[in-house]
N, C-alpha and C positions, 0 to 999 in steps of 0.2 A: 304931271309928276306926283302931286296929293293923292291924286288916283292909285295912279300903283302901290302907293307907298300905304294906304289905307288897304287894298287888294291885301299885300304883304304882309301886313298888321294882322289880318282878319285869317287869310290861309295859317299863319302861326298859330294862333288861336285854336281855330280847327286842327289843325296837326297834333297842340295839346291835350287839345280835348280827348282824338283817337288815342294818344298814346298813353294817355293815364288811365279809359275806359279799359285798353286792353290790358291794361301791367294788371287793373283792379280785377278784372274778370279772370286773370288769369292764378294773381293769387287768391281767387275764389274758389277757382277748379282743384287748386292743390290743397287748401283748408277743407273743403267740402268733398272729400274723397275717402269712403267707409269701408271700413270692413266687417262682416257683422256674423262671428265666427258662434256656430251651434257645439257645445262640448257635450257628445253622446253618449251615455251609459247603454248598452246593449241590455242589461238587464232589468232596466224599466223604458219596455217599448211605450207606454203613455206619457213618460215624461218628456221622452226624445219626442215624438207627435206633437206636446205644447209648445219644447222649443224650437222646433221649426215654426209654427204656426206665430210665434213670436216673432223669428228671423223674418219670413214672408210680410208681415204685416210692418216690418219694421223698414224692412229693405222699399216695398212699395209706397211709404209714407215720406222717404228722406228722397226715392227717387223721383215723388211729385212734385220735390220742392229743389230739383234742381241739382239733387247729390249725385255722385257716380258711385254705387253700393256695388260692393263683391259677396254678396252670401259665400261663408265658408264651413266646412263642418271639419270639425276631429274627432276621433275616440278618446276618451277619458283616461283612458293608458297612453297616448303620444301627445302629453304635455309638454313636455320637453320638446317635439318637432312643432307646436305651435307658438311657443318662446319666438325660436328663432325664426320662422315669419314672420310674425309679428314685429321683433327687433330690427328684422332687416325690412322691412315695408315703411315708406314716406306717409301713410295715410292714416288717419284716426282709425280706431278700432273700439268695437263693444265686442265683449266674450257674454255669451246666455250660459248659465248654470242650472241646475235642478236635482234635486235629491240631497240624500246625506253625502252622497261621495262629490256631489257641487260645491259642496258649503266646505268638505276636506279640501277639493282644489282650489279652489279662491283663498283660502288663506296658506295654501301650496306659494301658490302663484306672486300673492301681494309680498312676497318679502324681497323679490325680485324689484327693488325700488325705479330702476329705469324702465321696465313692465307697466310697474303702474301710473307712470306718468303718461305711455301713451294706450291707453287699454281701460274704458269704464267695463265695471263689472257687473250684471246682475243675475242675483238669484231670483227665477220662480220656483214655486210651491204651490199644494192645495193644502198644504195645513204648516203649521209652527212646529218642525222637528226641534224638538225639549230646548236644551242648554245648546244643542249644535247652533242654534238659529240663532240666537243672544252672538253666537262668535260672529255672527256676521256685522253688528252694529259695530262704525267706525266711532272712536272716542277719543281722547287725547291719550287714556289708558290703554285703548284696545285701538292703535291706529291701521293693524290690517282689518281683513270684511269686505264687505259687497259698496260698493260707492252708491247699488241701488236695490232692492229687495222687493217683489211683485206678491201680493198675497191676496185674495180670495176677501172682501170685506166682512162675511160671517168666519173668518177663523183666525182675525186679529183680536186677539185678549187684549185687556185694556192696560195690564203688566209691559206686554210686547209693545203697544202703542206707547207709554209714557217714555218708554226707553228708547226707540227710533225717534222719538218728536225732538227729543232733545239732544241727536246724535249725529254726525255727520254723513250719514245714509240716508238717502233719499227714499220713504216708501210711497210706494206705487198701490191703492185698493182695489181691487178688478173685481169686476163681476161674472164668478166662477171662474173657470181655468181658460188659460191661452187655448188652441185648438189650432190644426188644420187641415181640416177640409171643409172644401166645396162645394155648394150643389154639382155644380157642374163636372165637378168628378164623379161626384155619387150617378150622378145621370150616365156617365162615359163607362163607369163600371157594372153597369147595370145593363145598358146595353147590349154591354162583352159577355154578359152571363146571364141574360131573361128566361135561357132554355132552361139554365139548374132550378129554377124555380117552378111549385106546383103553380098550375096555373088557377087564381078565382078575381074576384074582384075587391077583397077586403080581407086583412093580416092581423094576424094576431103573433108579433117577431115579440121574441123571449130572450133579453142576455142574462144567460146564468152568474150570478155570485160568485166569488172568489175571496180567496184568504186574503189581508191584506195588513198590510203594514202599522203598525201606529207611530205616534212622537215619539215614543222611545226606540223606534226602531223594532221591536217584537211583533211578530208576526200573529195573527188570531185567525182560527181556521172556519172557514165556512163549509157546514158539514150536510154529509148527505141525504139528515130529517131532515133538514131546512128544504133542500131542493126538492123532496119529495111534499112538502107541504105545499109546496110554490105550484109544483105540478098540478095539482087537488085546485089551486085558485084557478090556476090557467086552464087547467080543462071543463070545468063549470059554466067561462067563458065563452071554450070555445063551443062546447053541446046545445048553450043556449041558441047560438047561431054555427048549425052546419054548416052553411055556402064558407065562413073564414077558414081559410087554411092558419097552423099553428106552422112558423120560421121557428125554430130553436136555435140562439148562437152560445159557445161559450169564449173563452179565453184564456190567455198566459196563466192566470192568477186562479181559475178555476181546478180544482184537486190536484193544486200546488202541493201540498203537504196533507199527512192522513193528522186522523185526530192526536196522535203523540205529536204533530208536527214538525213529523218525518218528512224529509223530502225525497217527492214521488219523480220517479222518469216518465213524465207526460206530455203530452202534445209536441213532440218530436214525431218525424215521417216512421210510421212501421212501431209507435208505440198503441198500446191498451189502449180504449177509451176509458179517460179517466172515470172514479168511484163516484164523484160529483152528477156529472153528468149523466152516466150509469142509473143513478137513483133518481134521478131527474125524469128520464124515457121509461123508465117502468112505472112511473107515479100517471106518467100521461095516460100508456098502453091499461094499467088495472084501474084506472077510473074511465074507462069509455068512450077514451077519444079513439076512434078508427083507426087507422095507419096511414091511409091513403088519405090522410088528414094533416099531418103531420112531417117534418121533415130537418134533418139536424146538420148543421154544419159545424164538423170541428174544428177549432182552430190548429191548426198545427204550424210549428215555426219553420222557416223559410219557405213557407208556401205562401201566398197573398193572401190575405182575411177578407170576408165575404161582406163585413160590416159595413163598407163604402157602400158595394151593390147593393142589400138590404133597404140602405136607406135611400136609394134610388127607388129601389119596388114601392116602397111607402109614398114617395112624393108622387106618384105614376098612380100608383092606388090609395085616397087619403081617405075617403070619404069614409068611415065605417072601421079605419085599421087602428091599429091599439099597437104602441112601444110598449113593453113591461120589463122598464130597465134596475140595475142594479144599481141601490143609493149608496155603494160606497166604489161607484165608478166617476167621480166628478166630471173629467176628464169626458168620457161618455157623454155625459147628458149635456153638456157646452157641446160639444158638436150634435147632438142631434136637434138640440133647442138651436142653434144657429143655421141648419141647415132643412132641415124639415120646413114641409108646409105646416102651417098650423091648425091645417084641420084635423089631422094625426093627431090621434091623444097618446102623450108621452102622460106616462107613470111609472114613477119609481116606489120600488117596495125596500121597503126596511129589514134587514136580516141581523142574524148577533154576530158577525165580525166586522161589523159599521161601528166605526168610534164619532166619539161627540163632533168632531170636525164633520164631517160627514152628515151625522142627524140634522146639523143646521144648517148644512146646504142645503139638503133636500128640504127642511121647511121654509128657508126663505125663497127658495125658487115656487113654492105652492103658496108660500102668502104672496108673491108678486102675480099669481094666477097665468102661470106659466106651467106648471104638469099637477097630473094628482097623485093622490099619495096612496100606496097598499100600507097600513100602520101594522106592526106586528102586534099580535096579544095571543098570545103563548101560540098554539099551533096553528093558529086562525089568522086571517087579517081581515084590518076595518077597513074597508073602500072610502075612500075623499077623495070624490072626484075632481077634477078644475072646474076652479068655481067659474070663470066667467071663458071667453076666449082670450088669447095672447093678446099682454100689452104691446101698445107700437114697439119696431124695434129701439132696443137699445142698443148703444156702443159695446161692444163685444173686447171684453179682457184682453184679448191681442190689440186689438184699436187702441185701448187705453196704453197699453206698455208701449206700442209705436208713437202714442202724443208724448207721454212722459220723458221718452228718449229724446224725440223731437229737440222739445224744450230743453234737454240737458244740454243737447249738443250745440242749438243756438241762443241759448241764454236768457229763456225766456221765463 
């Protein structure tokens, strides 16, 4: 009779034990269920590229540790249809921001008070947009903003830092911009396209300049003596050594607007080759670089950019190729610094629509002896090459915003 009754004792026990493991696990499944919605501006395709690359790293980080993550994306115009998922969803949620019109909807959005109780918010950046960026610090004054703010550690002012330290916003310092891509896309898109490429066994790939934005939001044009002086470097290069074929890419932001900073109808299917670029290929052709030497991909919008493949052909061919990228494309050089092998020498050059944000990217990525630098001095530039080869890797700006999230969302 002890017997059973101890039997009895012991199966209740275990019964307990299951029933409490399961109720716990269960309210584990419903606490730990994300939503990690990307808000896309269509008119800064680099920004959109970081916060995916955000999303991805974020979603792959909560899902190693057990989360059930739904990556979502919206357009920055159906705010209002992401409310009401979001309201009607049992699951925690992060919303990614970026740009001026991020920093408009996040304090769009925060006055929506049942919103922001279930919704962390953050903005990334590659620089401190002026007084927009301050709105984002939560205070007891200022209690809408970003619950968390991801920024670039060379483009935190020490102003911006005292104000976030002692502010209910979380800042995140990353090393250079969020990104995403892969090798292994760059290899897959490269594949799909080895034929469009001349064939040799070392590159000389050129992404052209472009106008570009500042903190105050004013745009500063990058014009077409620069591209022609750039030409004159890049063909010097390449005459030294015939066997490198010269890649020319350019982009969105490339003879965006003429020198009044007028805006131009460019890189649309069946437009002009933009004036930028224009003065670019004739800088190549009247300094002596051949033809059969050379070769140009334009960007045009809704057609796929050839930059993935590019940097497939470099990792396929390293030994001897040369990136000659543009220092006010941050965004850029984080993906080709993350995905490149590093026997490719990445250099960026300096042009005058790079603002100070920018000049200190690019030198702190050549003081960590990560690319070298073309230094402008008037129509000329000064060669600084990398000084040594690439440091071990580091964690990568997307890794850091997926630990920081981590830690937001388990308390750590």
């Amino acid at each position: 009779m002890k017997r059973k009754i101890k039997k009895m004792i012991r199966l209740f026990k275990d019964y307990k034990k299951c029933t409490s493991l399961f109720l716990f696990s269960t309210f584990y499944a419903c606490a730990s269920s994300l939503n990690v919605y990307v808000i896309e501006d269509p008119n800064y395709l680099g920004d959109v590229a970081s916060l995916k690359g955000a999303q991805r790293a974020i979603t792959d980080k909560m899902s190693a540790a057990g989360w059930s993550v739904t990556p979502k994306n919206y357009s920055i115009t159906d705010l209002n249809v992401m409310e009401n998922d979001i309201e009607q969803s049992p699951n925690q949620n992060i919303l990614l921001f970026a740009n001026i019109s991020g920093i408009d909807a996040i304090n769009q959005l925060k006055k929506n008070v049942n919103l922001s109780k279930k919704a962390l918010m953050l903005h990334l950046s590659h620089q401190v947009w002026g007084d927009k960026h301050y709105s984002l610090i939560k205070t007891s004054t200022n209690p809408l903003g970003a619950d968390m703010v991801a920024l670039p550690e060379h483009a935190i002012s020490k102003n911006f830092l005292n104000k976030i330290n002692k502010s209910q916003t979380k800042l995140i310092k990353t090393t250079g911009v969020c990104q995403n891509t892969l090798p292994e896309e760059c290899s897959g898109e490269y594949e799909e396209l080895k034929t469009l490429f001349p064939v040799a066994s070392r590159y000389i790939v050129v992404m052209l300049g472009g106008d570009t934005q500042g903190p105050d939001g004013k745009w500063v044009h990058y014009s077409a003596a620069e591209a022609v002086n750039l030409a004159k470097e890049v063909a010097t290069l390449a005459l030294n050594d015939p066997e490198k074929k010269v890649i020319v890419l350019n982009g969105p932001r490339t003879g965006k607007f003429n020198p009044k900073l007028e805006e131009q109808e460019v890189h649309n299917v069946g437009d002009a080759l933009d004036s930028v670029t224009q003065a670019f290929m004739n800088g190549l052709r009247t300094s002596g670089v051949p033809e059969e030497n050379y070769k140009l991909f334009d960007f045009q919008r809704e057609t796929p950019s050839m930059w993935k493949a590019t940097l497939g052909l470099l990792n396929v061919n390293p030994t001897g190729s040369q990136l000659i990228i543009e220092g006010g494309s941050t965004a850029s050089i984080s993906q080709a610094l993350a995905v490149l092998d590093p026997t490719v020498s990445v250099i960026a050059y300096e042009h005058g629509a790079m603002n100070p944000t920018h000049l200190k990217h690019i030198q702190s990525e050549y003081q960590s002896k990560r690319i070298g630098l073309l230094k402008k001095k008037g129509d000329l530039y000064a060669s600084l090459p990398r000084k040594i080869s690439l440091n071990p890797k580091h964690e990568t700006a997307e890794q850091q915003v997926a630990q920081a999230v981590y830690d937001a969302l388990t308390k750590k």
